[in-house]
N, C-alpha and C positions, 0 to 999 in steps of 0.2 A: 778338368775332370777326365774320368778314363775316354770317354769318346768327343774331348772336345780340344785336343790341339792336333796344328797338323798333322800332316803326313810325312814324317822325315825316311829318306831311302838310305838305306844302311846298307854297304855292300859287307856280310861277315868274311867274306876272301874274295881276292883277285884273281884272274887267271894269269900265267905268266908273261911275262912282254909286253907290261905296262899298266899303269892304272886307268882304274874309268870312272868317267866323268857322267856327271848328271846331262840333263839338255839344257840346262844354264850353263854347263861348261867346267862348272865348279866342281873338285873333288869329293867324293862322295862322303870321304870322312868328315867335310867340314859342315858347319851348320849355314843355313843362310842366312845371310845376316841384312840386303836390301831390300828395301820393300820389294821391287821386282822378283830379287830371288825368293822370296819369302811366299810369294801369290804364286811362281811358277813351281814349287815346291811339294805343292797339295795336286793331289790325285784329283781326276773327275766324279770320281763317288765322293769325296770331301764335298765338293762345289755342291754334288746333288741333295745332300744330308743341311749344308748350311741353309740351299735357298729353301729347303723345303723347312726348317727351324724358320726362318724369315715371315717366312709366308704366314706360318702358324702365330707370330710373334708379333706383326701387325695387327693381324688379325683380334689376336686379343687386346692390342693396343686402342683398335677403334671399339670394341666392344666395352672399354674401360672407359675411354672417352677420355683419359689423360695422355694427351703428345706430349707433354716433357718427357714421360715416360718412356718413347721410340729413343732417347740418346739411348738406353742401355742396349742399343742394338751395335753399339762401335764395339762392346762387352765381348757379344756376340762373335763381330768382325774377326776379333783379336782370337778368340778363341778357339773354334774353329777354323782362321785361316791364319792369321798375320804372326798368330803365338809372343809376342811380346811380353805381357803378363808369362814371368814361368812357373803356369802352376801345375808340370808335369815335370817337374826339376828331379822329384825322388828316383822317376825312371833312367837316368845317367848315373844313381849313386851306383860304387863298385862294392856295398853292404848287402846281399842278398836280405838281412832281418830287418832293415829300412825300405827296400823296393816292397816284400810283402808287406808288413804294415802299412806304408803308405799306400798300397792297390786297394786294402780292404779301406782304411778309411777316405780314398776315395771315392769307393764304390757305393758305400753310406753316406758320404755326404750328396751323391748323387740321388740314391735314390732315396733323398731326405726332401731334397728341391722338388723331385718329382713329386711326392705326396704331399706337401705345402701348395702346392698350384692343384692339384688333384681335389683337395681337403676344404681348401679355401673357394673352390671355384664350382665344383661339380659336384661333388659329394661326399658325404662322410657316416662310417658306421658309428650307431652308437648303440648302448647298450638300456635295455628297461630296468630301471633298483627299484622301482616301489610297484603295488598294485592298484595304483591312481582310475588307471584304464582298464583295468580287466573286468573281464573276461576277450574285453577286442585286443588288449595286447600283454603278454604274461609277465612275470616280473621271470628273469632269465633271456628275456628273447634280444638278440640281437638285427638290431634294424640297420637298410641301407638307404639314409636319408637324402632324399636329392635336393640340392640346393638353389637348382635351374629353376624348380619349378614354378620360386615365386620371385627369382634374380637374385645369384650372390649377392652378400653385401662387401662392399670394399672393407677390408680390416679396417676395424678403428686402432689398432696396433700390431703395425706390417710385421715385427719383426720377433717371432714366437715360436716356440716348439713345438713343431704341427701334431706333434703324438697326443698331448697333454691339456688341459684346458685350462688353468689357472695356475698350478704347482707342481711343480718337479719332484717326483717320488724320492723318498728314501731321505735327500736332504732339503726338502721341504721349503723349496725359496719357489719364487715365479717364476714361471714357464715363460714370460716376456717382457718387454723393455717397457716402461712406461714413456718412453723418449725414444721415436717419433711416434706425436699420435697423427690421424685423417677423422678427419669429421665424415659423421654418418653418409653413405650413398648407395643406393644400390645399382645394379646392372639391370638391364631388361632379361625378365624371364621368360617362362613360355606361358604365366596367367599367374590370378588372384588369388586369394583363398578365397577358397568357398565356405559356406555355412556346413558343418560335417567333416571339414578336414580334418584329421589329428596331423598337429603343428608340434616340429620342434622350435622352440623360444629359449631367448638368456632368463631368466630370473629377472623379474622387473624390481623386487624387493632386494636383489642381491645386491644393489648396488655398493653396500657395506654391509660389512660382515665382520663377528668376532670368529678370529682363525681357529679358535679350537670349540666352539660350541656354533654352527650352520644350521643346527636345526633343532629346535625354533629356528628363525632367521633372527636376524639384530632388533628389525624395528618392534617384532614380538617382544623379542629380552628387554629392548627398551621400555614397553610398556610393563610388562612387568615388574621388570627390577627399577627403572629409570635407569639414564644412563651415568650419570655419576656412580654407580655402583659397578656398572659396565667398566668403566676405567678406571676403577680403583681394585679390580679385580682380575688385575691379567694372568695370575697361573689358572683361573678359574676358567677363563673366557678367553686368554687371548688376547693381540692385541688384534685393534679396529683399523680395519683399514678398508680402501677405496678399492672396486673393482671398476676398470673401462665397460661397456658396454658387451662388447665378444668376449670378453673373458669370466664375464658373468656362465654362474654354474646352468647345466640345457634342461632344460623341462619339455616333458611332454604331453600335452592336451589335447580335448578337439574344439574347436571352435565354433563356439554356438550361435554369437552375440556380434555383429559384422557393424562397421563402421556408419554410425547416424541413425542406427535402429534404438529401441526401445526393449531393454528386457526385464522380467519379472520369472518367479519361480513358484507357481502355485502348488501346495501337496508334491510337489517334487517334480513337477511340469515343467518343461521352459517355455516362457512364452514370449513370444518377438511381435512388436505392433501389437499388441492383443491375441496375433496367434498363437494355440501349440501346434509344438513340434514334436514330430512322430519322434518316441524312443527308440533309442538305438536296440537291437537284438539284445546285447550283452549289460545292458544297462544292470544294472546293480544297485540293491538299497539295504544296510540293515536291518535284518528279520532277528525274532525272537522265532523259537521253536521245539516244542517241544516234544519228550516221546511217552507214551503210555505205562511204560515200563522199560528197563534195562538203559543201556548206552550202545550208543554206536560205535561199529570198532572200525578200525583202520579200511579196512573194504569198503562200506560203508563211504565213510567220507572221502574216498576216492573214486565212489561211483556217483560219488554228489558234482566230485572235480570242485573242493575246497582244501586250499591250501591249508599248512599245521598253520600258517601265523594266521589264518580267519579263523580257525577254530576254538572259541570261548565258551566255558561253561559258569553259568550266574549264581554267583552265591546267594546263597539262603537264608536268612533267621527266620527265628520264631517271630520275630517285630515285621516281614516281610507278610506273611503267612494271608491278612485281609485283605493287602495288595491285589497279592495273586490271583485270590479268590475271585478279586473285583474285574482283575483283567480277562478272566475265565478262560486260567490254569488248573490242572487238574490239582487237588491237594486229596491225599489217601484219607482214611477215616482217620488215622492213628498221628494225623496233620503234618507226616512225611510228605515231602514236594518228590514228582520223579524232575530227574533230569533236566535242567530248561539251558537248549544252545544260546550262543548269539553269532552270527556268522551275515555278509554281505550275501545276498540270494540274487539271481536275475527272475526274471518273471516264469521261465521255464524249470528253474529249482524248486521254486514254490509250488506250480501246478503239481511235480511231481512229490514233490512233500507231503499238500494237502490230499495226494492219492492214496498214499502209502496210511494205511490201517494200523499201524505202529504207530501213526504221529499223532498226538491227543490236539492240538493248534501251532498253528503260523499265524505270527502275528509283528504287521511291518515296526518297524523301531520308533517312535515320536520324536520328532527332534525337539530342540530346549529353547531358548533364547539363551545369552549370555556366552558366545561363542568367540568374542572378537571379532566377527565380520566387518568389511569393507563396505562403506565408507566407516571408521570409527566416531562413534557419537549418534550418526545418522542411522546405522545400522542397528542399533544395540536393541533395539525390539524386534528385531526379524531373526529368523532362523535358514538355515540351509536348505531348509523342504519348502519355506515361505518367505521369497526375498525381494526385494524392490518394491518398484519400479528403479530403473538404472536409464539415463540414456547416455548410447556411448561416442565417445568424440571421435568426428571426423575431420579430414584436414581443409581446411577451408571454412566449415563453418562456425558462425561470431553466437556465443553465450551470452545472455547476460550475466553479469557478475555481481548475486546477492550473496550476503553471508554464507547460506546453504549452499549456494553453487560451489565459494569457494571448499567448505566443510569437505564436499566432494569430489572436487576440480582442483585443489590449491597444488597438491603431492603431481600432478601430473606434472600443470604449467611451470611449477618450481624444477622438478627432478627428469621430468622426461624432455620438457620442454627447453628447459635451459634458460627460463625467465627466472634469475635468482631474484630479480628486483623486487617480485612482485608478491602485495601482503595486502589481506585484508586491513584495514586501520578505521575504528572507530565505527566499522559498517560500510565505510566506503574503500573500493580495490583499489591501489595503486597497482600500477607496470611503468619502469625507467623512471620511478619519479614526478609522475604526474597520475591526478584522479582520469579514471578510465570505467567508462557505462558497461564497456563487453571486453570480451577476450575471443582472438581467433584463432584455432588453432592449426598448427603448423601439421601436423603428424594426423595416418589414421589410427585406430584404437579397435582392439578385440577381445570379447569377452572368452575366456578359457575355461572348459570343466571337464572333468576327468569322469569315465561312463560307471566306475565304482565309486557313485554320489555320495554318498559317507564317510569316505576313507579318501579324501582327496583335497589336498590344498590345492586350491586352484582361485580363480579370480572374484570366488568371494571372498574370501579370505584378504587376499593382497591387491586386487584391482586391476585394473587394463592391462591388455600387450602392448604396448606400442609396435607399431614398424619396423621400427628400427631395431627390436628386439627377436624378428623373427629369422629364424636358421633355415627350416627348408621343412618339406614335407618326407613323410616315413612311404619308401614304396616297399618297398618287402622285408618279410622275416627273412634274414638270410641259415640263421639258427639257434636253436635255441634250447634252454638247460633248464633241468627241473630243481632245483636246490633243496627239494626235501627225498632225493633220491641219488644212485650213487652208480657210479659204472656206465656199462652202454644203456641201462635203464636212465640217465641224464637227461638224454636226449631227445626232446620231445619231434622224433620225427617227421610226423604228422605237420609239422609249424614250419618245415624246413622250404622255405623261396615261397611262404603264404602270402599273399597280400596283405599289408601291412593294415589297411583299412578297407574292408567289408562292408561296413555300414555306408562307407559315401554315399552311393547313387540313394539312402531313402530319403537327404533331406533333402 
């Protein structure tokens, strides 16, 4: 690369009465070709540039805790000193339109390396697409997620295109090998998740996916459609294929439900052990609301700070009309309904709603049953405002394993876990082929939900994080874009190096 082979000393003229010689002795035109000449060659700034790459390259070596990995320091050797490897061959061509070409894409490939150890190791921006988290985090914002905080994880697949996370734009193939893969590990951080973090994570449901329909997720479409309709329908959907763990698509949550606790969701409470936990500021829940007269204009909903995609207005019929009345909405004499919104509110929109003399009721959303919730089967009478009890797994401790357990625990121990063996039969679990009273599990487990509680796939919906699923924590907005606006009005100033999460220190 452009600053990793030697130093060769080129004299471009002589002075007269004779040529000169390096302190090898050797002509300066020639290259060195012994090892001796080869190490006497290099400048003392080379030597201080290599030991100090050394130093840093152990360094990472014992923080990885894999020594086969130190041979790749002979790589090193070579490269900065010995040059044997010639991969600075293009700087000899006499084609000026191959030397520049060849400088730029060495300088790319350079600093391609750099940001793959950068990306993998310490941190990575990534961008908000939905309004899962808002109002704590906006859909536009770009975050700079540290990945120390809770210890990279070793690629489960070294060898990828650090820009990208699954597929390479435009011609549409993966961004990485599936050959070689590394089993799950991580590096020591600088701490755990805490209760309150928002966590970036792979997709624990991504494991498989139909390439042209992601959302829904697969195992949705499968319940839906069944999957024989899934593969016999691939200009529809796509075909099905397998993601590694890191190449799963990144979600971002906060994390409520911490490894060996108990959670339940009363009225829209979370509750841990029996406790609740204080709501975040920006907490969000589906409100109706209505106005006494006219509509809101644009000002208006901007001074609310409601995005165009929260903004819903509720159709009417005359067959709605005793509904209403019973909800106590206002209906005219002439049994015209005014206006009735439907929009995600925090608890500071509504105080300021039900202040406002224009607004005839605010009144929060009811949730349903019949939502697909997590566990499937177990869940199917609970709602999203009213869910559990859940207890979530930690590593180390042994379940017993009854039907129900598995109903709720089978998708982990199978898919996260890497027990394919293991099936309920008859009532009783097997694992490797023999009856088994409990199961232990290897991995911790974290409950995710997103602070716009209505508008959020999150781990009621698809279930646990695993560990091994976790990327790093969000420290700052570095900046961030309004998408229902245009120009230098984009640019939500105000959000520009914010702390990423605010609400930490209440829980």
């Amino acid at each position: 690369m452009s600053d990793a082979q030697y130093d060769e000393t080129k004299m471009k003229s002589e002075p007269a009465g004779g040529n000169m010689t390096s302190k090898t002795g050797q002509a300066s035109g020639r290259k060195p070709r012994t090892l001796r000449e080869r190490l006497a060659a290099n400048r003392k700034s080379r030597w201080v540039r290599f030991g100090v790459v050394s130093v840093i390259f152990f360094l990472w070596v014992a923080w990885l805790g894999n020594w086969w990995v130190s041979l790749a320091w002979f790589l090193l050797l070579d490269i900065y000193i010995l040059g044997y490897i010639p991969l600075s061959w293009w700087k000899d061509s006499r084609n000026p339109a191959v030397r520049a070409v060849m400088g730029w894409v060495d300088a790319i490939l350079y600093a391609l390396v750099i940001v793959y150890f950068v990306f993998t190791f310490v941190g990575q921006n990534y961008q908000i697409p939905s309004s899962s988290l808002e109002k704590s985090l906006l859909v536009g914002d770009y975050l700079w997620v540290n990945k120390m905080a809770y210890g990279p994880r070793v690629p489960n697949t070294p060898i990828h295109f650090p820009l990208v996370q699954n597929t390479l734009p435009i011609i549409n193939t993966r961004s990485y090998l599936e050959t070689p893969t590394w089993d799950y590990r991580r590096l020591k951080g600088l701490g755990n998740i805490k209760r309150g973090d928002i966590v970036v994570f792979n997709f624990p449901a991504g494991d498989t996916v139909c390439t042209k329909v992601q959302n829904p997720d697969y195992y949705t479409l499968k319940k839906m459609y069944g999957r024989e309709v899934l593969e016999a329908n691939e200009e529809t959907f796509g075909e099905i294929i397998y993601r590694p763990v890191d190449r799963r698509e990144n979600y971002v949550k906060r994390a409520v439900g911490l490894p060996g606790e108990r959670l339940a969701i009363r009225g829209g409470v979370i509750y841990i052990d029996g406790e609740a936990l204080p709501q975040p500021e920006y907490v969000q829940f589906n409100h109706y609301f209505q106005l006494r007269d006219g509509r809101l204009t644009q000002a208006d909903w901007e001074e609310l700070g409601i995005a165009e995609d929260d903004r819903h207005e509720v159709p009417v019929t005359p067959e709605d009309i005793p509904a209403i009345r019973a909800l106590g909405f206002a209906v005219r004499e002439d049994g015209s309904v005014p206006v009735i919104y439907a929009s995600p509110l925090t608890a500071e929109m509504v105080e300021k709603l039900e202040a406002n003399p224009a607004v005839a009721k605010v009144m929060k959303m009811p949730a349903q049953p019949g939502e697909m919730l997590y566990p499937a089967g177990v869940a199917d009478s609970w709602t999203r405002a009213d869910y559990g009890e859940l207890w979530i797994p930690r590593k180390g401790a042994r379940l017993r394993m009854t039907p129900r357990a598995w109903e709720i625990y089978g998708r982990v121990i199978r898919d996260y876990e890497g027990q394919r063996s293991a099936e309920m039969r008859d009532g009783v679990f097997w694992l490797d082929g023999k009856p088994a009273e409990t199961y232990t599990f290897r991995m911790d487990y974290y409950f995710m939900v997103g602070d716009n509680r209505d508008n959020s796939l999150d781990s009621r919906y698809w279930g646990f994080v695993p560990e091994d699923h976790v990327v790093g924590r969000p420290e700052l907005v570095l900046v961030s874009f309004d998408k229902d606006k245009s120009g230098f009005g984009k640019v939500r100033w105000d959000r520009v190096f914010k702390d990423a999460n605010p609400d930490r220190a209440k829980f």
